[in-house]
SEFI-412801 format. One record per residue (C-alpha): residue number from 1; z negated, x negated, y negated; residue in three letters. Coordinates in pm, whole numbers, plus 50000, padded with zeros to 5 digits. Layout:
N
doba | pz | px | py | drenfi
NUM | Z | X | Y | ALA
...
***
This chain:
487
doba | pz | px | py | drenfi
1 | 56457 | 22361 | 27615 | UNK
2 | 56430 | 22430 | 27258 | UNK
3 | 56159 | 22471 | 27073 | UNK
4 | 56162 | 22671 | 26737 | UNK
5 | 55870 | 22629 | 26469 | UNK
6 | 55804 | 22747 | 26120 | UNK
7 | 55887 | 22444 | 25958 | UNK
8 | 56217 | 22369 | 26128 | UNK
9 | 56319 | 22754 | 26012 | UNK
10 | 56192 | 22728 | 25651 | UNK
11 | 56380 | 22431 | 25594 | UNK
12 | 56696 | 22664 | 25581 | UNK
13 | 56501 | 22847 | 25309 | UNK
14 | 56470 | 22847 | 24888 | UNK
15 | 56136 | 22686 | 24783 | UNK
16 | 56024 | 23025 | 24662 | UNK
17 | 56062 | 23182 | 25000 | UNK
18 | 55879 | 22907 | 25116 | UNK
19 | 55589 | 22992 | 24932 | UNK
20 | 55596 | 23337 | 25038 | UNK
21 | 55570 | 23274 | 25396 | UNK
22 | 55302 | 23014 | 25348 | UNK
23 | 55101 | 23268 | 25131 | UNK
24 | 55154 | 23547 | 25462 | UNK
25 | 55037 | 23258 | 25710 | UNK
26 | 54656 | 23322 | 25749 | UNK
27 | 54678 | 23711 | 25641 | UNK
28 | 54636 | 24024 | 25809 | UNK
29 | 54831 | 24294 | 25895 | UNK
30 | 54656 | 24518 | 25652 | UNK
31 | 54763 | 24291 | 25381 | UNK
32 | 55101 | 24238 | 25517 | UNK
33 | 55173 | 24670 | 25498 | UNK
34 | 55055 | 24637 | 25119 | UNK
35 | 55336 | 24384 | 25037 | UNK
36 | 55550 | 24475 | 24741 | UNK
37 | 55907 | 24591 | 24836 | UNK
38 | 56062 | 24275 | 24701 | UNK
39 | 55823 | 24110 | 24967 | UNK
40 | 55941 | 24333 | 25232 | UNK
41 | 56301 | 24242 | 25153 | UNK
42 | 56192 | 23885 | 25194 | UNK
43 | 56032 | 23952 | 25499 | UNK
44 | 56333 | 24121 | 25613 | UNK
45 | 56578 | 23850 | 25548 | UNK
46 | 56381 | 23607 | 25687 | UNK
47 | 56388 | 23721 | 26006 | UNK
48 | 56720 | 23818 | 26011 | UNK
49 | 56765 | 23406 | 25925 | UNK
50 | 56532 | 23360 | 26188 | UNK
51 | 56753 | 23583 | 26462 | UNK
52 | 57081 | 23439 | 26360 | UNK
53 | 56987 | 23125 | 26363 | UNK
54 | 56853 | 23117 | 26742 | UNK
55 | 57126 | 23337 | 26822 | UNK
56 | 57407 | 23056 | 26681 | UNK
57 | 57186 | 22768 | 26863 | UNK
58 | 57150 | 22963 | 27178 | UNK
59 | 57529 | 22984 | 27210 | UNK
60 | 57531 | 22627 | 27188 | UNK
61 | 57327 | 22554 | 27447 | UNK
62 | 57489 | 22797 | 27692 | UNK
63 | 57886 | 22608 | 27612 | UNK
64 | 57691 | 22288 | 27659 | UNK
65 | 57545 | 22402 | 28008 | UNK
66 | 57827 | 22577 | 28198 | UNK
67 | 58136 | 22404 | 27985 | UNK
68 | 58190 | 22035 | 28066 | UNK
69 | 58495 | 21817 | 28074 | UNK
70 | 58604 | 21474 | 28170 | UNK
71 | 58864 | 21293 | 28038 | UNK
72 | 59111 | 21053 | 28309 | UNK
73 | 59293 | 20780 | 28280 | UNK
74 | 59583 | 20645 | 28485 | UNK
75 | 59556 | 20400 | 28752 | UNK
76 | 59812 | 20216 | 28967 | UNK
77 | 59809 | 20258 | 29340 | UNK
78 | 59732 | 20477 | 29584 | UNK
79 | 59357 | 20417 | 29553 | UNK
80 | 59144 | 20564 | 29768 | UNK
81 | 59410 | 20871 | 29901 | UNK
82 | 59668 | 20913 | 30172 | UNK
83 | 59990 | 20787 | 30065 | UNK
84 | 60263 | 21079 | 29987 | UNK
85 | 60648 | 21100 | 29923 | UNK
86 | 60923 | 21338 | 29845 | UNK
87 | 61249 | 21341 | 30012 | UNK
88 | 61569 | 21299 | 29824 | UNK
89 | 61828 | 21538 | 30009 | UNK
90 | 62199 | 21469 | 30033 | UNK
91 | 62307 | 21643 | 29715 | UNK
92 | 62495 | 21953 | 29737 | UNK
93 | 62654 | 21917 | 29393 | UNK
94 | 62871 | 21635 | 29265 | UNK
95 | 62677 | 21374 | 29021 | UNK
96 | 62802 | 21204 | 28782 | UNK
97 | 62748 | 20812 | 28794 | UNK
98 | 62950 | 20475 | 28706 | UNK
99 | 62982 | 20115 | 28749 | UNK
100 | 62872 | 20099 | 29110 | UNK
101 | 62895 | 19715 | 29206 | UNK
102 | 63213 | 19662 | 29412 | UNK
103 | 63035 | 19439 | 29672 | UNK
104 | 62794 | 19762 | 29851 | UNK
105 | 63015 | 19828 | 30107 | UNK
106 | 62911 | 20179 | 30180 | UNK
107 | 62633 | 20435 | 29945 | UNK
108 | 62562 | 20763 | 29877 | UNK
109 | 62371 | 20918 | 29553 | UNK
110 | 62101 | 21113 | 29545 | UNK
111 | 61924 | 21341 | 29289 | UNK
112 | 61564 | 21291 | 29218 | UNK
113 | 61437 | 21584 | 29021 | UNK
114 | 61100 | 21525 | 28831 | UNK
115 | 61032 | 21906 | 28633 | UNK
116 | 61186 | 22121 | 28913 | UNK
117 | 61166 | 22444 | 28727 | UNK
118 | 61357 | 22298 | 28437 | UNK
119 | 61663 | 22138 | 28648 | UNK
120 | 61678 | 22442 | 28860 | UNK
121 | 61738 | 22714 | 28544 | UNK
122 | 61984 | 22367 | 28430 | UNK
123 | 62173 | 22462 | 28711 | UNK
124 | 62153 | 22819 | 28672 | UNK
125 | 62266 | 22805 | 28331 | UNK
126 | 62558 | 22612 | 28383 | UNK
127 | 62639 | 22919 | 28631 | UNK
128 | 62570 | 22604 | 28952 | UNK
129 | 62391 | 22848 | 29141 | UNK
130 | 62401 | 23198 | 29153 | UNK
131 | 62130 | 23441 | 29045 | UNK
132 | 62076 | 23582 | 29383 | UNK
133 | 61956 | 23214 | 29469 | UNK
134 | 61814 | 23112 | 29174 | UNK
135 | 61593 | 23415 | 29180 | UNK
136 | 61481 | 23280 | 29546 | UNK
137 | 61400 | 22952 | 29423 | UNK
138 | 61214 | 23146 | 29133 | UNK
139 | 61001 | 23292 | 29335 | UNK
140 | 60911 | 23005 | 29576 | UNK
141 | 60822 | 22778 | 29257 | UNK
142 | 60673 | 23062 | 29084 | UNK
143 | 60938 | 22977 | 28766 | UNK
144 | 60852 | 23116 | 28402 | UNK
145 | 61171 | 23083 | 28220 | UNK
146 | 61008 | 23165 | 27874 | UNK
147 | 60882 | 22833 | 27878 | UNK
148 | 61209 | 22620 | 27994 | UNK
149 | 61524 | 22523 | 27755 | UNK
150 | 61822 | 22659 | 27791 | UNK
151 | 61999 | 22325 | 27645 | UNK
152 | 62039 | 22072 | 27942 | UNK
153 | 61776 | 21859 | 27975 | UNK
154 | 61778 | 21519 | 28165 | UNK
155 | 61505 | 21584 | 28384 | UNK
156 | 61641 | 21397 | 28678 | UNK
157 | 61715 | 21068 | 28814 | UNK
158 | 61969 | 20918 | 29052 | UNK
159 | 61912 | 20687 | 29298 | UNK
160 | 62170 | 20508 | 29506 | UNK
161 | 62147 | 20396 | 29835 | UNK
162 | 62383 | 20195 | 30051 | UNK
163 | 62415 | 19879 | 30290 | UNK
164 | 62496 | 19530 | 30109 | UNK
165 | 62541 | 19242 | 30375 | UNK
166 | 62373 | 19416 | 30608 | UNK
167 | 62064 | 19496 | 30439 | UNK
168 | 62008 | 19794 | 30268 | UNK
169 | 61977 | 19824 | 29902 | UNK
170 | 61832 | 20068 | 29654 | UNK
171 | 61961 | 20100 | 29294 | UNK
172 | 61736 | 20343 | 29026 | UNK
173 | 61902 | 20464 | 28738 | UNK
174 | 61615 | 20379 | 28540 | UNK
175 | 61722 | 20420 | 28223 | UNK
176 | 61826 | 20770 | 28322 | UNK
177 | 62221 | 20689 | 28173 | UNK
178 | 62424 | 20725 | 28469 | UNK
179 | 62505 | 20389 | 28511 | UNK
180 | 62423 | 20168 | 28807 | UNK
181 | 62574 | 19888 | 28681 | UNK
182 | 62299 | 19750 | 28466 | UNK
183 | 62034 | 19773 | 28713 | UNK
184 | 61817 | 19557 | 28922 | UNK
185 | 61961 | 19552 | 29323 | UNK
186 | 61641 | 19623 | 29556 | UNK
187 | 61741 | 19519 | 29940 | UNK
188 | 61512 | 19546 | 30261 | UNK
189 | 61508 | 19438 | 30549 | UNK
190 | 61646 | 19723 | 30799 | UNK
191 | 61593 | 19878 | 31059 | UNK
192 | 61228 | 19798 | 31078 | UNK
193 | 61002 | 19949 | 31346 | UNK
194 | 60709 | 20145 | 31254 | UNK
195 | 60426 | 19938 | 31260 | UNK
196 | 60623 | 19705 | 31062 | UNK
197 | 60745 | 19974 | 30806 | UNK
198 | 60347 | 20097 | 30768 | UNK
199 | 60244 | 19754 | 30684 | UNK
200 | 60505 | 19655 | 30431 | UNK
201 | 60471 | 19997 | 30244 | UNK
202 | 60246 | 19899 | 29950 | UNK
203 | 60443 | 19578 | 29872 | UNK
204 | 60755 | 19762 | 29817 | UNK
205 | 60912 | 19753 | 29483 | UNK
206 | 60826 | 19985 | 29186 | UNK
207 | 61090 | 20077 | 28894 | UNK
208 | 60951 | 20199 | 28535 | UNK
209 | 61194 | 20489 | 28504 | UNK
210 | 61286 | 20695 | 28195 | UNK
211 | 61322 | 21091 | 28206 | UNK
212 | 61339 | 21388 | 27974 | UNK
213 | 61056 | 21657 | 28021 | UNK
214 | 61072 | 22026 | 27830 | UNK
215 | 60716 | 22142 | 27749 | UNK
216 | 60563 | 22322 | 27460 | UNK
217 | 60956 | 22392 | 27289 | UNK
218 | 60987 | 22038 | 27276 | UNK
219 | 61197 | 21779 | 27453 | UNK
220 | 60993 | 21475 | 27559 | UNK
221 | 61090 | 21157 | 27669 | UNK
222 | 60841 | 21030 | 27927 | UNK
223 | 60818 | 20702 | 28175 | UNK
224 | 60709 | 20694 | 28535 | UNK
225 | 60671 | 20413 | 28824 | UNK
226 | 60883 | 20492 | 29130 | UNK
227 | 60870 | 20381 | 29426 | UNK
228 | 61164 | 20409 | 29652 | UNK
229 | 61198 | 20384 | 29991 | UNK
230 | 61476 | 20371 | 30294 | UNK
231 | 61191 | 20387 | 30574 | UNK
232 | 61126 | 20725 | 30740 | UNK
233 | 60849 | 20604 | 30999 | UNK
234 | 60784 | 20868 | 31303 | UNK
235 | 60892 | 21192 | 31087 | UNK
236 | 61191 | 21320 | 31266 | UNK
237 | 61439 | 21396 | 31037 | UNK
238 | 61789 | 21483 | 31035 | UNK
239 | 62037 | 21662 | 30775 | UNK
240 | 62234 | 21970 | 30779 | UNK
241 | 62581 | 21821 | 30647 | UNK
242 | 62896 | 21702 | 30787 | UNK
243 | 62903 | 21375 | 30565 | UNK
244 | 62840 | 21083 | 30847 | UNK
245 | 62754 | 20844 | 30544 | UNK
246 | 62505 | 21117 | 30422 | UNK
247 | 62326 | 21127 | 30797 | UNK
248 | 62265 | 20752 | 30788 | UNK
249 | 62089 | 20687 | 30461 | UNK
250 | 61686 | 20811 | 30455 | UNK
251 | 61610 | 20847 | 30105 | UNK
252 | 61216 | 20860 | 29993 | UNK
253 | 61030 | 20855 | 29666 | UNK
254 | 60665 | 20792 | 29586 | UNK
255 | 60447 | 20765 | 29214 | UNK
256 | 60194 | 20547 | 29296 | UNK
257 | 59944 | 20664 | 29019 | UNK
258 | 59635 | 20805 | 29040 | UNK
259 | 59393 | 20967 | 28747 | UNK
260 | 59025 | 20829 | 28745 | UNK
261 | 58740 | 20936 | 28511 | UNK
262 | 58348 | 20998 | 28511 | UNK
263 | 58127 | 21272 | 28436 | UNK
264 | 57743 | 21317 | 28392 | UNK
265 | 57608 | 21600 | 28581 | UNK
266 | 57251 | 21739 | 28555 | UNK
267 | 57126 | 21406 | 28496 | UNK
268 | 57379 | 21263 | 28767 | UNK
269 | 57651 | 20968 | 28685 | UNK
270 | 57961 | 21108 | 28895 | UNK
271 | 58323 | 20923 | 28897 | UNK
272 | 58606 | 21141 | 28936 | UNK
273 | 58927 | 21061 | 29138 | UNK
274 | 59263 | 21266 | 29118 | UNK
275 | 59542 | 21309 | 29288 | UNK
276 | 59847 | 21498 | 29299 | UNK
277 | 59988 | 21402 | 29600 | UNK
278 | 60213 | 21109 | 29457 | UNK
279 | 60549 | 21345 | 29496 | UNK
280 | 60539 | 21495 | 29167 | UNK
281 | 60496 | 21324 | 28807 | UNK
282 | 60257 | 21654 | 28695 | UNK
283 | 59910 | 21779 | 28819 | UNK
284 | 59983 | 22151 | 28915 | UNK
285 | 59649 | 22292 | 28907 | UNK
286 | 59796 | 22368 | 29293 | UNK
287 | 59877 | 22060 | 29374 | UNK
288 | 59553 | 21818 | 29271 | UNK
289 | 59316 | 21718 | 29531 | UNK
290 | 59037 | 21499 | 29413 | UNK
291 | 58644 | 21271 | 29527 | UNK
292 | 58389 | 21300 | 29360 | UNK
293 | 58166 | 20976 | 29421 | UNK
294 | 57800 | 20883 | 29260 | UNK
295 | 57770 | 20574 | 29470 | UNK
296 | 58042 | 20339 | 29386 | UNK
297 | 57955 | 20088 | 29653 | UNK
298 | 58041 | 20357 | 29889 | UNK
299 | 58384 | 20573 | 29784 | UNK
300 | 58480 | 20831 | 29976 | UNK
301 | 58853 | 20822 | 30102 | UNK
302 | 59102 | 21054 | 30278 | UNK
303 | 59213 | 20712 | 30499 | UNK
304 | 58873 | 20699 | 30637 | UNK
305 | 58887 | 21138 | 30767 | UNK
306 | 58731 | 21274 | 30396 | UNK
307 | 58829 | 21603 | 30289 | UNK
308 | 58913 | 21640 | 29898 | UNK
309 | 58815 | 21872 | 29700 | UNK
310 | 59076 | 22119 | 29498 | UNK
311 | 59095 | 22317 | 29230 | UNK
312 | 58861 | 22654 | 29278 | UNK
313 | 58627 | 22471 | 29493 | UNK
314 | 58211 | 22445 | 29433 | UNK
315 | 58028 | 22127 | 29418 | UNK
316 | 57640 | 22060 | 29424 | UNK
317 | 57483 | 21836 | 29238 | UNK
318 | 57080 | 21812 | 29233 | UNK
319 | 57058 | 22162 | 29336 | UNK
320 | 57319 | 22314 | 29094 | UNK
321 | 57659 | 22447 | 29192 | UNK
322 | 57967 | 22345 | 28955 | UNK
323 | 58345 | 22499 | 29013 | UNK
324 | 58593 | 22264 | 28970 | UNK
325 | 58804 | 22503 | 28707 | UNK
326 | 59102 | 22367 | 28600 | UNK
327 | 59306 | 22019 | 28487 | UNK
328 | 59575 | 21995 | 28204 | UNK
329 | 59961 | 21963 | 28345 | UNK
330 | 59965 | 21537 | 28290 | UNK
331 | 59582 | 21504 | 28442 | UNK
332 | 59463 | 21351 | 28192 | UNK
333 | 59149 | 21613 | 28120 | UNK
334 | 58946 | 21758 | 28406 | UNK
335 | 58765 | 22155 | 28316 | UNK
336 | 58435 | 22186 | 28543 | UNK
337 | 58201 | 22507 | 28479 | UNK
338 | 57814 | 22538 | 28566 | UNK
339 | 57779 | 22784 | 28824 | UNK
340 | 57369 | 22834 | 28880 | UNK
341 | 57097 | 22696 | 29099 | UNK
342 | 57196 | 22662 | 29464 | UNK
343 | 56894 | 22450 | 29652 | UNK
344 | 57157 | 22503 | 29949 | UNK
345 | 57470 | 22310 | 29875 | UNK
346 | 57802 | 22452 | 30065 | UNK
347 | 58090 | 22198 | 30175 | UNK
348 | 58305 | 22194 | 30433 | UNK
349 | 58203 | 21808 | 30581 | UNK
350 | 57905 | 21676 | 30767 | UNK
351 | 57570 | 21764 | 30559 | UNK
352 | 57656 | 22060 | 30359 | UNK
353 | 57589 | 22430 | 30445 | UNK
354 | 57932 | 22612 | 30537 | UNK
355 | 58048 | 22850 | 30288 | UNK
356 | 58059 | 23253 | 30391 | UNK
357 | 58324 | 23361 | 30588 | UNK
358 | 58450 | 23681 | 30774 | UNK
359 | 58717 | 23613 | 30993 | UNK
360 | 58911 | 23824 | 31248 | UNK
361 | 58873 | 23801 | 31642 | UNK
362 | 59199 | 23930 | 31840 | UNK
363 | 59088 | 24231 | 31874 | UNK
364 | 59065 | 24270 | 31463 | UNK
365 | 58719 | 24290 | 31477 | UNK
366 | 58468 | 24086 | 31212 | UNK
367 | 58337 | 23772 | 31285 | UNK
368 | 58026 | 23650 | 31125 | UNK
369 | 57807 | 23336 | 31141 | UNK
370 | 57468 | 23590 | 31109 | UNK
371 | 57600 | 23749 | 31410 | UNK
372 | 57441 | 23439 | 31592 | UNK
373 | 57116 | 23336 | 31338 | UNK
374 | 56979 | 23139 | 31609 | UNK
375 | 57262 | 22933 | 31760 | UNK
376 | 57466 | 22607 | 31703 | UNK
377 | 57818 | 22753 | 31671 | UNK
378 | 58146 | 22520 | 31764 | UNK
379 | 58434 | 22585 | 31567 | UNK
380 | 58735 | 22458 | 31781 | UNK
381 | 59063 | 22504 | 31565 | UNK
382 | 59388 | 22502 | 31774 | UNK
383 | 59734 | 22671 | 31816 | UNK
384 | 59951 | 22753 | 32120 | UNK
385 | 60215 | 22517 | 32011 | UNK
386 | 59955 | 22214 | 31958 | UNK
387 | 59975 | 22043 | 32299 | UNK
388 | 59728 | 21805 | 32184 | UNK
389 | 59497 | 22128 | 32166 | UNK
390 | 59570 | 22240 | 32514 | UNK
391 | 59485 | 21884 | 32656 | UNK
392 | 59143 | 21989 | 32484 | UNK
393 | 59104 | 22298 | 32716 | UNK
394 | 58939 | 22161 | 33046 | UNK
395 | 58672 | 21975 | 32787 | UNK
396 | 58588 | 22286 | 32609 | UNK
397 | 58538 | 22476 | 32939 | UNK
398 | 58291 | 22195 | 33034 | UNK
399 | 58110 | 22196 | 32710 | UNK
400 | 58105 | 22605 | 32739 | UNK
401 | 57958 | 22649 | 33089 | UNK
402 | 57656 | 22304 | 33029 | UNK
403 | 57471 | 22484 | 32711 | UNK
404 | 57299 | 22831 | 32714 | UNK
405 | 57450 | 23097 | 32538 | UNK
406 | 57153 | 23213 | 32398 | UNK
407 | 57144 | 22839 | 32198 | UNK
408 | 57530 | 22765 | 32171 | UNK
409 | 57866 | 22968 | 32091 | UNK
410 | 58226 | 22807 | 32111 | UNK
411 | 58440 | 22973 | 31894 | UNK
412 | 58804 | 22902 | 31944 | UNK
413 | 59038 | 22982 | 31545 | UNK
414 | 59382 | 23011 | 31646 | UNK
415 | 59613 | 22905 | 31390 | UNK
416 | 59931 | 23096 | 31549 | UNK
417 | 60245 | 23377 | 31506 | UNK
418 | 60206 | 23553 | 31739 | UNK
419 | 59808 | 23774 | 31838 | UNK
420 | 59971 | 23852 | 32157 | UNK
421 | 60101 | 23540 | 32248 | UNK
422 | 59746 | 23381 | 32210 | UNK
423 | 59590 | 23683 | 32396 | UNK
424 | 59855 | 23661 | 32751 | UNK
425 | 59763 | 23234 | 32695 | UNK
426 | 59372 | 23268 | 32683 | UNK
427 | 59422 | 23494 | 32949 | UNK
428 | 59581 | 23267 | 33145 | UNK
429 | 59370 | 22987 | 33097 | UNK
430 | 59037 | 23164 | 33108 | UNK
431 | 58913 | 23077 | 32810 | UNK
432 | 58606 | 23301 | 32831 | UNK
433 | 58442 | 23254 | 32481 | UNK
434 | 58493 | 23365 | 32119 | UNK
435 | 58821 | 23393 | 31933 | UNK
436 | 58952 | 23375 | 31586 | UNK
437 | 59332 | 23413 | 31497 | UNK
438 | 59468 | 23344 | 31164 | UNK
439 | 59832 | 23401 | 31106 | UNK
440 | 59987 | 23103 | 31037 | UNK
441 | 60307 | 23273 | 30889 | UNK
442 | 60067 | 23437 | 30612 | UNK
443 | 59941 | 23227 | 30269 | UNK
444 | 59573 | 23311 | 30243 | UNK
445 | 59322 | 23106 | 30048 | UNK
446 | 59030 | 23323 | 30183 | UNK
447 | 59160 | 23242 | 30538 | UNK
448 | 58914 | 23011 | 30736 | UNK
449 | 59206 | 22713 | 30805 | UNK
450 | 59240 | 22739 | 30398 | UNK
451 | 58847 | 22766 | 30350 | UNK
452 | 58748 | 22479 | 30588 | UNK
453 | 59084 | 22302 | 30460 | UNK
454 | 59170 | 22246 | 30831 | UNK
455 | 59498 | 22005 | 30813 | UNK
456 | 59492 | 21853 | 31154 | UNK
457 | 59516 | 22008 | 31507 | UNK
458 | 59279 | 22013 | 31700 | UNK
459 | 58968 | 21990 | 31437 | UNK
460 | 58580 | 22062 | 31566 | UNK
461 | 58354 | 22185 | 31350 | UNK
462 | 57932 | 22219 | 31451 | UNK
463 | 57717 | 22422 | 31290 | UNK
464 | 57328 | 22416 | 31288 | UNK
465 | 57172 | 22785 | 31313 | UNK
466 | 57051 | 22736 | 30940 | UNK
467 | 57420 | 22693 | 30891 | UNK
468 | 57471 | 22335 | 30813 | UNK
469 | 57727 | 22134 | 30939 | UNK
470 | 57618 | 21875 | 31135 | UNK
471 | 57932 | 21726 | 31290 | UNK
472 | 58301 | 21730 | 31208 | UNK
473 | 58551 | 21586 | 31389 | UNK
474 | 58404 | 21453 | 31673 | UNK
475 | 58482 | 21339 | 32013 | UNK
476 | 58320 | 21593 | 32314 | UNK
477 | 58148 | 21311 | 32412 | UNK
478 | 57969 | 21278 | 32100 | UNK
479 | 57948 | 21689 | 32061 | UNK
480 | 57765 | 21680 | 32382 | UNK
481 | 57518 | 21433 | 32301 | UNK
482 | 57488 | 21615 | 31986 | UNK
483 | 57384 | 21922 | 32169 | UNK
484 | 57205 | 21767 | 32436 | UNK
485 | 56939 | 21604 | 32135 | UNK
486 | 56947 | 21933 | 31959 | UNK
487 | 56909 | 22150 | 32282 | UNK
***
């Protein structure tokens, strides 16, 4: 709050105007209408001082309340997210390379490309691909090619892979020249099982790489920390190529950096954490998942089941509602924008009131939490092709038939392809409740799997009738004895 007096306005006055308001303090309005006309013109401009003035300060104060940023700085590691990678596909081109030492006995090369946009118009331009394809690939990366060169740029690394003695070995091209022969010789131990290959994964070797990047009309040269790996763990994986050499080698990259900042909030110390998924070395405002944490002692972490927060979503703090707006391209500056008072703060984890939805049954009609104000509501998310989910069915028909509709509703979401598909299977397994489908062939950020940010099949979600969510995740057995207090 700001308070305005007379004295803090006269100061931006001349001595003699001064002295003319403190000669009209004290008078009356009679007085005041038999003012001179040069006194009226004072009187005039000083309160057009007077309105500019607040008008300047209160447009300060409103930036200052619903503008904020933090600035992030890069940390090593994983921290407290999941782990990601990129695959490096057997390249369809030929690369060009050199000095490969004589003793690997077998390799293959592979093309690790770190601005895709930019080495995918490279390719284009040098008439690589076609523009049928290229305008595929435009549209699946969403390319603008104002902003790209059309001079090569270097924006890609090569990393060789092969089997040494038996082990295999891992060469990056750090230095981005094409040569492998001045570069360090990584070897692991191979095959490993999976356990094995889970616990060796954060001692595995990092290599400061080099690499052009085109931003801004400008060529830049920028490093990164990969991490390479030969272990795929459970993903099953094969390639579409006749090379036999190609099908052997497993090819994975990771960059193990994360950005980390704080932020005061309505009085409220908040660190930030940011990820963008360790597969690219940019923070698409798409692609960025981050915590936010005001009790250090007790982080929040996406190993331990916490859901992130992205860019677009709403936070509370104290009873006021932030968006998270934006972050620059290298993550290094985090946008967040006051919303307005919410003494209800939404979320989508246990605690927090569930955001609005409307969501479609199989019949195409609404769904609606207010159609049930006075029940706790079980969100059971599931697809036709999860079996994990079917496995699930005989518990949910348990938990169905024990509480009273008039307290409890089991919703079943159906994250499917096909409506009728779902329809002949609930059918068949009398599933004789509520049910949601959401096409799973079909982008939507205002779907409830993208609102809820539902990665993992099955997922419960409860729901209080005041709409808060009071357990996620769960096993029935604690859902029932959930209920069973509640009921």
């Amino acid at each position: 709050m700001l308070l305005f007096t007379n004295e803090v306005i006269l100061e931006k006055h001349s001595s003699a105007t001064v002295r003319e308001n403190s000669e009209i303090r004290g008078q009356n309005d009679d007085f005041v209408g038999n003012r001179t006309t040069q006194d009226k013109f004072y009187m005039l401009y000083d309160m057009k001082q007077l309105i500019y003035i607040i008008f300047i300060i209160l447009i300060g104060c409103n930036n200052s309340k619903t503008d904020f940023t933090a600035d992030l700085n890069t940390q090593d590691g994983y921290g407290i997210f999941r782990p990601g990678n990129v695959i490096l596909w057997p390249s369809q081109d030929s690369l060009n390379y050199r000095n490969v030492p004589k003793d690997i006995n077998e390799y293959v090369v592979r093309s690790l490309p770190l601005q895709a946009d930019q080495y995918f118009w490279n390719k284009y331009v040098a008439k690589e691909i076609g523009k049928d394809q290229f305008e595929k690939i435009s549209k699946h990366y969403n390319i603008d090619t104002t902003t790209l060169s059309n001079k090569y740029i270097d924006c890609e690394v090569l990393i060789l892979i092969g089997t040494q003695q038996s082990k295999r070995i891992i060469i990056v091209d750090s230095d981005n020249d094409g040569d492998f022969g001045d570069e360090k010789i990584f070897e692991y131990e191979y095959p490993l099982n999976n356990q094995k290959q889970k616990e060796i994964q954060s001692a595995l070797p990092q290599v400061l790489t080099q690499y052009e990047y085109f931003e801004n009309n400008r060529v830049k040269t920028k490093e990164i920390k990969i991490k390479p790996s030969p272990y795929k763990g459970s993903l099953g994986l094969t390639f579409n190529t006749e090379n036999q050499i190609e099908k052997k080698y497993y090819l994975f990259a990771s960059f193990p950096e994360f950005k980390k900042g704080n932020i005061n909030l309505n009085g409220q110390d908040l660190e930030i954490f940011v990820s963008n998924g360790f597969s690219r070395v940019n923070y698409p405002n798409g692609e960025v998942s981050l915590f936010l944490a005001s009790n250090i002692d007790s982080l929040p972490s996406e190993l331990k089941g916490d859901i992130p927060y992205q860019i677009g979503d709403v936070f509370n703090v104290k009873g006021h509602d932030y968006l998270i707006d934006s972050i620059t391209n290298w993550g290094d500056r985090l946008f967040i924008k006051y919303v307005g008072l919410n003494s209800k703060s939404t979320g989508i984890n246990e605690g927090f009131y569930i955001p609005k939805f409307k969501a479609k049954r199989l019949d195409n009609s609404i769904f609606e939490l207010e159609h049930y104000p006075n029940n706790y509501i079980l969100l059971d998310f599931w697809g036709t092709w999860c079996n994990p989910c079917i496995k699930l069915i005989p518990e949910l028909k348990q938990i169905n038939s024990e509480f009273s509709k008039d307290k409890f509703v089991l919703v079943s979401v159906a994250f499917d392809n096909d409506p009728k598909k779902v329809s002949n299977f609930i059918s068949k397994e009398n599933m004789n409740w509520e049910h949601i489908f959401v096409n799973q062939n079909k982008q939507d950020r205002n779907s409830l799997i993208e609102k809820l940010k539902v990665t993992s099949f099955p997922t419960t979600i409860l729901i209080a009738p005041d709409g808060k969510i009071i357990a996620r995740d769960k096993t029935m057995d604690e859902l029932r004895e959930i209920l069973k207090n509640a009921l």
